[in-house]
C-alpha positions as CSV (number, residue, x, y, z in Angstrom):
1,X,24.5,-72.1,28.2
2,X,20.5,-72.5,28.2
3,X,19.5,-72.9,24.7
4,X,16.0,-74.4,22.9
5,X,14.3,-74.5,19.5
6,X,11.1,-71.9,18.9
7,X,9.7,-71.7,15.7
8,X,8.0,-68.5,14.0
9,X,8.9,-64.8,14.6
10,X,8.2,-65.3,18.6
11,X,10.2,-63.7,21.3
12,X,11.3,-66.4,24.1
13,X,11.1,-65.4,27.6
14,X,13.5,-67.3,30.6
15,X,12.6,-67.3,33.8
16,X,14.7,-68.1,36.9
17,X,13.9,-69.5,39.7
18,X,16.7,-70.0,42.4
19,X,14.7,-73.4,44.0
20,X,11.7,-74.7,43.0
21,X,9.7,-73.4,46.4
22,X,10.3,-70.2,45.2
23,X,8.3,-67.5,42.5
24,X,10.2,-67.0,39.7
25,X,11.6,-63.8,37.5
26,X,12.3,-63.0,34.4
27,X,15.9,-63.5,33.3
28,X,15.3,-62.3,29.9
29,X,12.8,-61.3,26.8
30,X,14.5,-62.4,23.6
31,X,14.6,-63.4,19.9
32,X,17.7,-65.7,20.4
33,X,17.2,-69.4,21.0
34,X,20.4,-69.6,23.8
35,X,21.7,-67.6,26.8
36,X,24.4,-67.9,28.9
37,X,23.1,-69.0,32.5
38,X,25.5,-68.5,35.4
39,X,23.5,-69.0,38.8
40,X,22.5,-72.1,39.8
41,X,19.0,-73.2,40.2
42,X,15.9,-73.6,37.7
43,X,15.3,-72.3,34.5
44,X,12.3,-72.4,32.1
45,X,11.2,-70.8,28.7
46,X,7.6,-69.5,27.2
47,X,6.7,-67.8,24.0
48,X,5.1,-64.5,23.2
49,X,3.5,-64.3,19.9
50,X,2.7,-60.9,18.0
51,X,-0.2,-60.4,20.5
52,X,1.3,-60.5,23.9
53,X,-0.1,-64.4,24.5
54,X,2.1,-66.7,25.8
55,X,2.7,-70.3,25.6
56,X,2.9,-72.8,28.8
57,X,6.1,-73.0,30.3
58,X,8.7,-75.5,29.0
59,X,9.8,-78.4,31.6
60,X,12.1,-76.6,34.4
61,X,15.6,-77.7,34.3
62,X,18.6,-77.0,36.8
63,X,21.8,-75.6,36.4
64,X,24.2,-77.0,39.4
65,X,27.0,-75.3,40.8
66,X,30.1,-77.2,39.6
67,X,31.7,-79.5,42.1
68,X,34.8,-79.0,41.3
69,X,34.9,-75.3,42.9
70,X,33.6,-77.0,45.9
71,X,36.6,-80.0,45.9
72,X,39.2,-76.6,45.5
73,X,37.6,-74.3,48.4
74,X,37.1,-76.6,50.7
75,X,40.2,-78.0,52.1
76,X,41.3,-74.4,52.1
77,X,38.1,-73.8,54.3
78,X,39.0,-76.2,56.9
79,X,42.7,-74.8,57.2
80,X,41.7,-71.7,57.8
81,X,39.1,-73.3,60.3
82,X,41.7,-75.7,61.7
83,X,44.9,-72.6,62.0
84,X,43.6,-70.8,65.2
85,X,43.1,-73.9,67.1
86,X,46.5,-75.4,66.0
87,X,47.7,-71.9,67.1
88,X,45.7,-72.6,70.6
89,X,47.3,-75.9,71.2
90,X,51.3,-75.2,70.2
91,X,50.9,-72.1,72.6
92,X,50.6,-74.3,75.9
């Protein structure tokens, strides 16, 4: 969950930025001060004011893919790798 403090009847706009060589988009224009972030990468927050102006971005920070999906997938990754040469090898 992204989530920061505005004050003032502003709308807060995310943007998303998958790595930080890349242009960003816009995740979302909203009056809440949270949302739910699933992709990993960048994410930073402006204001809009009653007159379309917006405020600098906030600081960047990164969401990171959690590592415990990777520890799980993995040795089932090199199984699968590892089957059709076992298969190669018991065959001779």
């Amino acid at each position: 969950m992204l989530s920061w403090n505005r004050q003032g009847d502003l709308s807060s706009v995310v943007y998303y930025f998958p790595d930080q060589t890349k242009e960003g988009v816009v995740l979302s224009i909203t009056k809440d001060t949270s949302l739910p972030v699933s992709s990993s990468g960048f994410y930073c927050v402006t204001t809009i004011n009653k007159d379309n102006k917006e405020s600098e971005p906030s600081d960047a920070v990164e969401k990171k893919i959690r590592q415990r999906f990777a520890k799980t997938i993995m040795p089932i990754v090199r199984v699968l790798l590892f089957l059709p040469f076992y298969d190669s090898i018991t065959k001779q």
